[in-house]
N, C-alpha and C positions, 0 to 999 in steps of 0.2 A: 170934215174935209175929205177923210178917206172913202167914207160911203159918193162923196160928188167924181171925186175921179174915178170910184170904181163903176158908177153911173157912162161916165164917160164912155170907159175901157169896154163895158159891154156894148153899150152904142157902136161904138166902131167896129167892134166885133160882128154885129149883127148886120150891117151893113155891108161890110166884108163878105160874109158868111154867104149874104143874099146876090154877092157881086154886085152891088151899086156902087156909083161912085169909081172916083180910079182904085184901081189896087195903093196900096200903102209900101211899095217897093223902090228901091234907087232904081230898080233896072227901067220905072217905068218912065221916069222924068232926064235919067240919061241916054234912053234910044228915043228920038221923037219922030224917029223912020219908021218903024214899026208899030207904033202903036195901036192902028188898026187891024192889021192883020193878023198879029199875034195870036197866042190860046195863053189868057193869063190867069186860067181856071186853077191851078197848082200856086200861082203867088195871092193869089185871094186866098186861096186855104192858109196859105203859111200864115199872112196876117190877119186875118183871125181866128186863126188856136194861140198866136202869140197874146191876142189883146185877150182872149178868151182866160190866156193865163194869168195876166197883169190883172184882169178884172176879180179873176180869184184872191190875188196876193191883197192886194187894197180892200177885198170885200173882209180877210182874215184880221188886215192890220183894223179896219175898222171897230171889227167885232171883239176883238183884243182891246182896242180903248175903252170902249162902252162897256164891258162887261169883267175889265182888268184880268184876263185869263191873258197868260205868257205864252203858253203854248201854242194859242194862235197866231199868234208873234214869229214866234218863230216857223209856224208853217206858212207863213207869208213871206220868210226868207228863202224857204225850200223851195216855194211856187217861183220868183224871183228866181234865181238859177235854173231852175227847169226852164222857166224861159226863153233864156241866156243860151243852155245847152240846145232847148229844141233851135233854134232859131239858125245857129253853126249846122248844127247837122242838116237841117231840111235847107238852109245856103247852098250846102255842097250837093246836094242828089237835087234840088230844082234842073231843070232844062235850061239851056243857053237859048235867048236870044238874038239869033242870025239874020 
């Protein structure tokens, strides 16, 4: 199950990444005045390095059941909060949408 979500996580990633699709942002579905005009090149990054990292944690937890190594157990914990952390900080230095 965890190789299918990390299947996912990188999908969306890669979509992201490519700019298809909307961004994966609240800002993008709470302003729907702006939507076209905007540069929402900086919230595509944000979400996917975020899924980019979720893809990591789930690809660890996976390879951690299959191969019963703890260790990457627990670096799929560490990936999980660096997420968490990138996600707050690249929050606050994004651009305002006016």
């Amino acid at each position: 199950m965890d190789y299918i979500i990390a299947v996912v996580y990188f999908s969306i990633f890669m979509l992201e990444w490519f700019e298809k699709g909307v961004p994966i942002n609240d800002i993008y579905f709470t302003n729907p005045d702006r939507r076209a005009t905007a540069n929402w090149k900086p919230y595509y990054r944000q979400a996917a390095i975020v899924f980019l990292i979720l893809g990591l944690a789930h690809l660890s937890y996976g390879l951690s059941h299959s191969f019963n190594l703890n260790y990457l157990y627990i670096l799929g914990h560490i990936f999980i909060i660096l997420a968490i952390i990138y996600w707050f900080i690249s929050q606050v230095k994004l651009p305002d949408i006016e």
